[in-house]
C-alpha positions as CSV (number, residue, x, y, z in Angstrom):
1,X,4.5,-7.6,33.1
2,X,5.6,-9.9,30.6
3,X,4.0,-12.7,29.6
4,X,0.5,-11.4,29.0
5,X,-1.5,-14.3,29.9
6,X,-4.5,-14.0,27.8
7,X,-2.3,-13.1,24.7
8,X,-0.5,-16.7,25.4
9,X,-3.8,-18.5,26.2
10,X,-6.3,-16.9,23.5
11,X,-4.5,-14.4,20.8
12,X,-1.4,-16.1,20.4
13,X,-2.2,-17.9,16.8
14,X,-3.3,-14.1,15.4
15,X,0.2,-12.3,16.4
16,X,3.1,-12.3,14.6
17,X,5.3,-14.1,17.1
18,X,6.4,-16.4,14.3
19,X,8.1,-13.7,12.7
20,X,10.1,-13.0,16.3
21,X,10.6,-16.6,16.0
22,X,12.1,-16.5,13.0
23,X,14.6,-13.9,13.9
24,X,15.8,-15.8,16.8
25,X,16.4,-18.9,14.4
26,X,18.3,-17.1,12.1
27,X,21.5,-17.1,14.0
28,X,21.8,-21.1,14.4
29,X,19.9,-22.2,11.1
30,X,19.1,-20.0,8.3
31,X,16.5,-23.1,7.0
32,X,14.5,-22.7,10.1
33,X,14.1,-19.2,10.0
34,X,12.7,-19.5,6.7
35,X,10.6,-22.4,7.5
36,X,9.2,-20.0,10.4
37,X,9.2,-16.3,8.5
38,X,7.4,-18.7,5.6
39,X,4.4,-19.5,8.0
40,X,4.4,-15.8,9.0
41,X,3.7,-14.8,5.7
42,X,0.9,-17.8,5.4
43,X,-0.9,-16.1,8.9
44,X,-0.8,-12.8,7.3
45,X,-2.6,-13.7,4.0
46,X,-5.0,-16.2,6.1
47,X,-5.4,-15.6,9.5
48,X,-4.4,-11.3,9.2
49,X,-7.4,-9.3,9.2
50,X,-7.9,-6.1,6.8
51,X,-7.3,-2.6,8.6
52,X,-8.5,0.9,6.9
53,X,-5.1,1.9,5.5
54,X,-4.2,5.8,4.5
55,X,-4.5,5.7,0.7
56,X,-0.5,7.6,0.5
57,X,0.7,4.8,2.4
58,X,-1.3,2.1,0.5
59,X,0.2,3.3,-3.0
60,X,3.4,3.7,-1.3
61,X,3.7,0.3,0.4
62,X,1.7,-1.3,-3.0
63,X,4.6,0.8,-5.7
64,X,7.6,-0.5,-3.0
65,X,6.5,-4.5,-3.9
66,X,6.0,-3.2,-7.9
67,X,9.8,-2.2,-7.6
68,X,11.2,-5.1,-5.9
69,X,9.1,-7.3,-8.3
70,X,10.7,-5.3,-11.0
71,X,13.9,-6.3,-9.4
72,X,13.2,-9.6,-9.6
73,X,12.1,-9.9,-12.9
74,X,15.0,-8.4,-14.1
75,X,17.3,-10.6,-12.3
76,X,15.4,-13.7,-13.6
77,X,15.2,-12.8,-17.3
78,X,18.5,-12.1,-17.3
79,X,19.8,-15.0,-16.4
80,X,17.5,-16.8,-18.9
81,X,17.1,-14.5,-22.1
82,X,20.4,-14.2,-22.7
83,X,20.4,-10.3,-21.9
84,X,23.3,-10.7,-19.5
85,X,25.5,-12.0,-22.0
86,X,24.6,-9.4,-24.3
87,X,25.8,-7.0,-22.1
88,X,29.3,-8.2,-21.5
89,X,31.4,-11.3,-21.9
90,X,30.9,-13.2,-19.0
91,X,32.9,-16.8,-18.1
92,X,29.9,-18.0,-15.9
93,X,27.5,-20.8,-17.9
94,X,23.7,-20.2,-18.2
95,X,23.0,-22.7,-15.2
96,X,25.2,-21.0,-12.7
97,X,23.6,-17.5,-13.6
98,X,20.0,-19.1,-13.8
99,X,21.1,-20.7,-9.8
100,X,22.3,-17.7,-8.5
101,X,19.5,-15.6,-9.8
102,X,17.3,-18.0,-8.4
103,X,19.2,-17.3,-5.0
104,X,18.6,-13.8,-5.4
105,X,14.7,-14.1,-6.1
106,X,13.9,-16.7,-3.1
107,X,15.8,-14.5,-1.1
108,X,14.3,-11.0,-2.1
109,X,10.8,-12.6,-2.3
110,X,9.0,-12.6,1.1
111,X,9.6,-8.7,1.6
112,X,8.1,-8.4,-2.0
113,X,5.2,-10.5,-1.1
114,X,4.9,-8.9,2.8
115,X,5.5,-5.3,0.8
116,X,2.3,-6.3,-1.6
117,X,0.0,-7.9,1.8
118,X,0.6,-4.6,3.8
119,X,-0.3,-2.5,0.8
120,X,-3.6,-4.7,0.8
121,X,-3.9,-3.7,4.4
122,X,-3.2,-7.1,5.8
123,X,-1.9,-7.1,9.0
124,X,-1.2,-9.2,12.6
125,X,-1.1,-8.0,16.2
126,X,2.5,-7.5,16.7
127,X,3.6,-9.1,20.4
128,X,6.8,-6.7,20.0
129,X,6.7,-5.0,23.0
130,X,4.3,-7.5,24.8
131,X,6.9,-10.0,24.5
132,X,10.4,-7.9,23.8
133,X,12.5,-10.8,25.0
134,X,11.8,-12.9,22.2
135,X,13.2,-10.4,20.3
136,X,16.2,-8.8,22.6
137,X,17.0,-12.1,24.7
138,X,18.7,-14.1,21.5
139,X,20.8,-10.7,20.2
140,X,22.1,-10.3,23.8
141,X,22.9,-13.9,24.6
142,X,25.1,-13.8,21.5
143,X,26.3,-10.4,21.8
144,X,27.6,-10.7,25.3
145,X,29.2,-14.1,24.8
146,X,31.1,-12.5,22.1
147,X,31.7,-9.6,23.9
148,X,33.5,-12.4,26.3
149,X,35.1,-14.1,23.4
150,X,36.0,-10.7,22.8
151,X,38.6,-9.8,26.0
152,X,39.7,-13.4,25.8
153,X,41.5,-12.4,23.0
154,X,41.6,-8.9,23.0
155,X,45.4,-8.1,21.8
156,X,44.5,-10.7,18.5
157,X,41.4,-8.7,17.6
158,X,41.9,-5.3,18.7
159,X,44.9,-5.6,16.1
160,X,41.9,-7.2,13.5
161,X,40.1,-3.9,14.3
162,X,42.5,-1.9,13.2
163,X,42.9,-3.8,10.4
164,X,39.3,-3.3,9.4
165,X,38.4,-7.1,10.1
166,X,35.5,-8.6,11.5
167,X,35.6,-10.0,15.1
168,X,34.1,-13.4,15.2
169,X,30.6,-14.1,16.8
170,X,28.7,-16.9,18.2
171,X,26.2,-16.4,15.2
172,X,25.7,-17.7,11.2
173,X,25.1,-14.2,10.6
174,X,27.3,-12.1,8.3
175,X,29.2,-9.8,11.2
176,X,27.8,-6.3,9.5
177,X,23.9,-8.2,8.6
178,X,24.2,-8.9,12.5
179,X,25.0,-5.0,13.4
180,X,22.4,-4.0,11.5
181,X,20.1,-6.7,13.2
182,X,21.7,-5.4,16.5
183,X,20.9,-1.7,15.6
184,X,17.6,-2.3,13.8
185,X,16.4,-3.8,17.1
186,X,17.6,-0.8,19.8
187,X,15.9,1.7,17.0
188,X,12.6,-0.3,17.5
189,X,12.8,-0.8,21.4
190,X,13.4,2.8,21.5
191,X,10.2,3.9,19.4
192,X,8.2,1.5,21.6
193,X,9.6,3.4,24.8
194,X,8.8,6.6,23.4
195,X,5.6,6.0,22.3
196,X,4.8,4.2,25.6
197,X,3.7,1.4,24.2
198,X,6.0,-1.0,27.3
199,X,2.9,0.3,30.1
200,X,4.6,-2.4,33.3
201,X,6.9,0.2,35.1
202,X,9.3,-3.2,35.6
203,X,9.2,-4.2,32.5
204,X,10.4,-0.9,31.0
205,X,13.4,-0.9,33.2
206,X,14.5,-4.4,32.4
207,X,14.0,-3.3,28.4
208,X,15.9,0.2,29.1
209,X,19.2,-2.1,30.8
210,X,18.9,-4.5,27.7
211,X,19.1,-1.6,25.1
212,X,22.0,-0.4,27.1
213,X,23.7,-3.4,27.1
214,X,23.2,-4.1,23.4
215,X,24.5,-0.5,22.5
216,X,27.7,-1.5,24.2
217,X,27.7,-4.7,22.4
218,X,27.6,-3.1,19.9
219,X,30.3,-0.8,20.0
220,X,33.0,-3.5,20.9
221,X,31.8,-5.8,17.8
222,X,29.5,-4.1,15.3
223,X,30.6,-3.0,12.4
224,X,30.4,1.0,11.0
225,X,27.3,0.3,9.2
226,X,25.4,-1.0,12.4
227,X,26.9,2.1,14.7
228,X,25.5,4.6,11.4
229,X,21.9,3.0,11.3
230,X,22.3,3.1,15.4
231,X,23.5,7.1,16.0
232,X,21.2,7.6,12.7
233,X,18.3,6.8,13.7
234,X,18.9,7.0,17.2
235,X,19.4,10.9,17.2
236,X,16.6,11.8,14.7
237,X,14.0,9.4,16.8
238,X,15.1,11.5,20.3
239,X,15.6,15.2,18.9
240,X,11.4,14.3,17.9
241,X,10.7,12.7,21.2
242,X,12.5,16.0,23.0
243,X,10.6,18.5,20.6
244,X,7.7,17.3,22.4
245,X,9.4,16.3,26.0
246,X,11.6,19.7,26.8
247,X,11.5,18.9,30.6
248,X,13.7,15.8,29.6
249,X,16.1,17.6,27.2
250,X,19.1,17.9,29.6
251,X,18.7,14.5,31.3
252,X,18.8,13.2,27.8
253,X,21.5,14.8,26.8
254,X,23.8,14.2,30.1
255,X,23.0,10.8,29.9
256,X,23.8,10.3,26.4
257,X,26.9,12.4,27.0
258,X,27.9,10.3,29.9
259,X,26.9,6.8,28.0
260,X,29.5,8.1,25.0
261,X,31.9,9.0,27.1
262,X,32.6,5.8,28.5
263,X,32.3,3.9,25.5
264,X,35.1,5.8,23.9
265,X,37.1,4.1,26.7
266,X,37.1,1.0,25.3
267,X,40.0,-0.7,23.1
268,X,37.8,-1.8,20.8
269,X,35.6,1.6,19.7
270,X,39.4,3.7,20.2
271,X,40.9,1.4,17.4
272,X,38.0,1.9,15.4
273,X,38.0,4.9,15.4
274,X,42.0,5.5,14.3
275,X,40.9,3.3,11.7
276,X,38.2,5.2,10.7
277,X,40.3,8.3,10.9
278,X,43.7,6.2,8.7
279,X,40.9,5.1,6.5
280,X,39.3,8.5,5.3
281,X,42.5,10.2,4.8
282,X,44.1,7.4,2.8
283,X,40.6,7.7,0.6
284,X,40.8,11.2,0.7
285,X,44.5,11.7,0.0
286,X,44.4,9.3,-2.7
287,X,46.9,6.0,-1.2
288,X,47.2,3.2,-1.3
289,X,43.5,1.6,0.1
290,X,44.4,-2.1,-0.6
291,X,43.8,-2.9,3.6
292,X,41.1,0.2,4.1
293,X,37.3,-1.0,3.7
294,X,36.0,2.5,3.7
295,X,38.7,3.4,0.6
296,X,37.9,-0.1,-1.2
297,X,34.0,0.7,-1.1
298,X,34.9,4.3,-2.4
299,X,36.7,2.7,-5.6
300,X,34.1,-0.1,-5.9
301,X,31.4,2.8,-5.5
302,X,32.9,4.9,-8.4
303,X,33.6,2.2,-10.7
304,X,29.7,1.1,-10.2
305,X,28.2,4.5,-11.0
306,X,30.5,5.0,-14.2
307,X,28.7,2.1,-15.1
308,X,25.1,3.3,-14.5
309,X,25.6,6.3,-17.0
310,X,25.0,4.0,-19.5
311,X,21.5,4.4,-21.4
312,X,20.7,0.5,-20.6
313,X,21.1,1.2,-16.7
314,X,17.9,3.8,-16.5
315,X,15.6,0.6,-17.0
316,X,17.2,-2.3,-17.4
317,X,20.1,-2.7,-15.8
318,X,22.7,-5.7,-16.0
319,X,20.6,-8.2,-14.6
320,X,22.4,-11.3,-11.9
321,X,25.8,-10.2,-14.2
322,X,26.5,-7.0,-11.6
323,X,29.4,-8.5,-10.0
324,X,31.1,-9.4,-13.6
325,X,30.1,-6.2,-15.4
326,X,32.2,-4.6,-12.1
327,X,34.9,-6.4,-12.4
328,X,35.3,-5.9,-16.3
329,X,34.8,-2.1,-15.1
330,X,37.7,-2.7,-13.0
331,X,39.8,-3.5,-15.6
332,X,38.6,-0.9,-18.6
333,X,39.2,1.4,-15.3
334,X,42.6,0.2,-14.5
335,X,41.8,0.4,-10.7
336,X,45.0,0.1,-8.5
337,X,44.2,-2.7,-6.7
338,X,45.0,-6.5,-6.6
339,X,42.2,-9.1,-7.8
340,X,41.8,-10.4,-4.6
341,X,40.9,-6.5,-3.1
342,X,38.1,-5.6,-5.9
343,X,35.2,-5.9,-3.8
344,X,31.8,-5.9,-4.7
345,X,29.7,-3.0,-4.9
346,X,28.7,-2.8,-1.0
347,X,26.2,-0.3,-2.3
348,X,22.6,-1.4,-2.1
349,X,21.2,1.5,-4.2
350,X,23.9,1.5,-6.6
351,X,23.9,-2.8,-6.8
352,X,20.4,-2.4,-6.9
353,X,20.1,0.2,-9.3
354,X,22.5,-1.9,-11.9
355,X,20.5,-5.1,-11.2
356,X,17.1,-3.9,-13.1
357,X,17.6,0.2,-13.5
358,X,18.0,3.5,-11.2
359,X,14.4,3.9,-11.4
360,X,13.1,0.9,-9.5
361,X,15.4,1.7,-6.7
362,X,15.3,5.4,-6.7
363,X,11.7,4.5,-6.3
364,X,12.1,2.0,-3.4
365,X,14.5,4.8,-1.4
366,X,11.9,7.5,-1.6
367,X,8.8,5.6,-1.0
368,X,9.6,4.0,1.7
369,X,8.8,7.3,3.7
370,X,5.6,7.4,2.8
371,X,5.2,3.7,3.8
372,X,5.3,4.0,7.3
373,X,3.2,5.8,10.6
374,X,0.5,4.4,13.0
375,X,-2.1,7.3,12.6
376,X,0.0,9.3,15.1
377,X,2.3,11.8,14.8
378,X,4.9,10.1,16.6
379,X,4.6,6.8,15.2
380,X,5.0,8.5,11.5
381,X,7.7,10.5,12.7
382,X,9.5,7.4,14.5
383,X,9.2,5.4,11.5
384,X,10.6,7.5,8.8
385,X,13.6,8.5,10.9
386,X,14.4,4.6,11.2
387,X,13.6,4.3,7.5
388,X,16.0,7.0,7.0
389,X,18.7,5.5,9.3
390,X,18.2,2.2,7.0
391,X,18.6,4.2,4.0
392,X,21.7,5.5,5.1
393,X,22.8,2.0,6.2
394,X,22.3,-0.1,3.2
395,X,24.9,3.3,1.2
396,X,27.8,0.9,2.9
397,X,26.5,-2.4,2.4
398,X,23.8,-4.6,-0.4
399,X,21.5,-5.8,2.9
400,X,18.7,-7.0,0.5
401,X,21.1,-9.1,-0.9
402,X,21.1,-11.9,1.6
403,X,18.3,-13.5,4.0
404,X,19.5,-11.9,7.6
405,X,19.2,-8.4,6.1
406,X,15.8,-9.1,4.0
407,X,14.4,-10.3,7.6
408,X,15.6,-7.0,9.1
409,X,13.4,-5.0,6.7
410,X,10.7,-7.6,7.3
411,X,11.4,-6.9,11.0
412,X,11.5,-3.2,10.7
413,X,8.4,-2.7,8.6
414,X,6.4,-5.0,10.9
415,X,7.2,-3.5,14.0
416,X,6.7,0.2,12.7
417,X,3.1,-0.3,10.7
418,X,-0.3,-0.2,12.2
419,X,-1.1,-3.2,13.4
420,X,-4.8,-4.6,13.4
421,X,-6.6,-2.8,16.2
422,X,-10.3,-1.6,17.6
423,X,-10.0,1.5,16.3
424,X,-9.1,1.0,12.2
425,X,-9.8,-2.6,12.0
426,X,-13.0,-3.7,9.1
427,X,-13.5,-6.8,11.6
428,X,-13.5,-6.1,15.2
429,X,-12.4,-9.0,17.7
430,X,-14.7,-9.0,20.5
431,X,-10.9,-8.2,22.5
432,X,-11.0,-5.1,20.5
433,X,-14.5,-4.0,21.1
434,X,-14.1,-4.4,25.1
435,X,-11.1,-1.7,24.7
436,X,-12.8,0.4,22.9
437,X,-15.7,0.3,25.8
438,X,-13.3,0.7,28.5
């Protein structure tokens, strides 16, 4: 039952419960949350200890930080060798490029830097599923008040829906950065379930009611890139867990049956999905997508690859210039849209990919699953379906291109690597050693 009293009283200072911290913070003050994922990074390099890491997963997780500082570089000389401008004309001066590539490098940072300290086979106890309400008690306070907020004024935003706008929440968080959060979460809670890692019979039930009750949150106010990492990730992680668990096949699948069912019931997911449905066949019927987000991203998407079959795109790429060299590809293009409609690239392989070369981020995409697994089957298996779900995820939106969606990864790749333990650890707590004589 949760709290574990000797983890509060001895252990506390070697977990990574500033990290859970940190995720909570995010939602009322982004400064905060770096202050507190900052001096999760500082426990990791001084306080983690060093664990016997697979050597595939150690060049994996070590090549994964070489690409993202590749990434970074690339942003930063652009901005200051003039590259950019070479490029394209660009109406921005040297200071704003030079600020917002600085934006984009303290941002990207930390994963680099956690990326580079896993690879070196640093690592902290993870409290995850010791203390799961650190984690799932913030998301659910501010998804059921906004759920609330929600049937206050259902007839306003049930119309916003169908318009493909975002319904407000009680959070700083960008509304599809907060899906993801939302979805990134359940995907987790759900590995830990089926890897039995929640043992208090209690416990598990209160955690199974809470991933219920974010799912349904979920469906009245996340966005289509939370609900794809969601039934993603979701359905690869259980088809595993049933390979294994045939007995529970039909009770599975009757509740999930039953569980979709009644969440097609509400307004909220029924607009969605006529808009989902008015959206694809506008796109695919070529009209008029000035009001369809799916249609916008599929122009914005086209435009950006036309660019990346340039020869300066395999290595280099554009640099912080991606959203100008886009919109000057929007005019060369003569896309059919007003000024105001020409989105960004909501792509992060593609943004990524023009921001320092398709190589770095092709790299990134496939490596990552080889970065994960726990010296199980399941935990390898688990980790590369959720790595999957997020690759699939971040095709609709740039999430490494702002702090809530960096922490996710953080989040993510924390909760899914082996953590320091008795059994691969180089020092051996004398915790660890009394397990391993139990």
């Amino acid at each position: 039952m949760w709290p574990n009293k000797a983890l509060l009283e001895r252990d506390l200072w070697r977990t990574d419960i500033l990290l859970w911290v940190s995720l909570g913070f995010v939602h009322i003050s982004p400064a905060l949350s770096s202050i507190a994922l900052g001096l999760f990074i500082f426990q990791l390099v001084f306080v983690g200890e060093t664990v016997q890491t697979p050597g595939v997963q150690r060049w994996a997780l070590f090549l994964m930080a070489m690409a993202l500082c590749w990434n970074l570089l690339s942003l930063w000389d652009s901005a200051h060798t003039g590259l950019v401008t070479q490029s394209f004309v660009s109406d921005k001066a040297a200071a704003d490029l030079q600020k917002m590539a600085l934006g984009k490098l303290l941002i990207k940072l930390p994963w680099m830097i956690v990326l580079g300290l896993y690879a070196a086979g640093r690592r902290l106890n993870t409290v995850l599923y010791r203390a799961w309400p650190v984690v799932v008690l913030p998301l659910l306070w501010i998804g059921v008040s906004s759920v609330i907020h929600y049937f206050q004024h259902r007839a306003f935003y049930d119309q916003m829906v169908l318009e493909s706008k975002p319904i407000p929440l009680y959070s700083t968080v960008y509304h599809i950065e907060f899906a993801v959060m939302m979805g990134g979460v359940v995907l987790l809670m759900l590995h830990g379930l089926m890897q039995g890692k929640v043992k208090d019979v209690f416990s598990r039930k209160l955690l199974i009611l809470g991933v219920i009750m974010l799912v349904v949150c979920m469906h009245i106010l996340g966005s289509r890139t939370g609900l794809i990492l969601l039934y993603a990730g979701g359905s690869m992680m259980t088809l595993l867990f049933l390979k294994r668990q045939l007995k529970q096949l039909v009770k599975v699948v009757l509740a999930g049956l039953l569980l979709l069912g009644g969440l097609t019931m509400l307004p909220s997911v029924q607009n969605r999905i006529a808009n989902t449905i008015e959206d694809l066949n506008t796109t695919v019927n070529g009209g008029d997508v000035t009001h369809q987000s799916f249609g916008q991203r599929w122009i914005a998407w086209n435009t950006a690859a036309a660019q990346l079959k340039k020869p300066l795109s395999a290595v280099l790429g554009y640099g912080v210039g991606v959203d100008d060299v886009l919109r000057d590809a929007y005019d060369q293009l003569s896309v059919r849209l007003a000024e105001r409609h020409r989105i960004g690239v909501h792509n992060q392989w593609l943004e990524g990919a023009m921001q320092s070369g398709w190589i770095s981020f092709l790299s990134i995409l496939l490596l990552g699953f080889f970065a994960f697994g726990d010296g199980s089957l399941g935990g390898k298996t688990g980790g590369r379906s959720v790595w999957l779900a997020l690759v699939m995820a971040m095709m609709f939106e740039s999430l490494m291109e702002r702090q809530a969606g960096i922490l996710m990864l953080i989040v993510v790749f924390q909760g899914l690597m082996h953590e320091k333990n008795g059994s691969n650890s180089e020092i051996k707590t004398e915790y660890a050693l009394n397990d391993e004589n139990k």
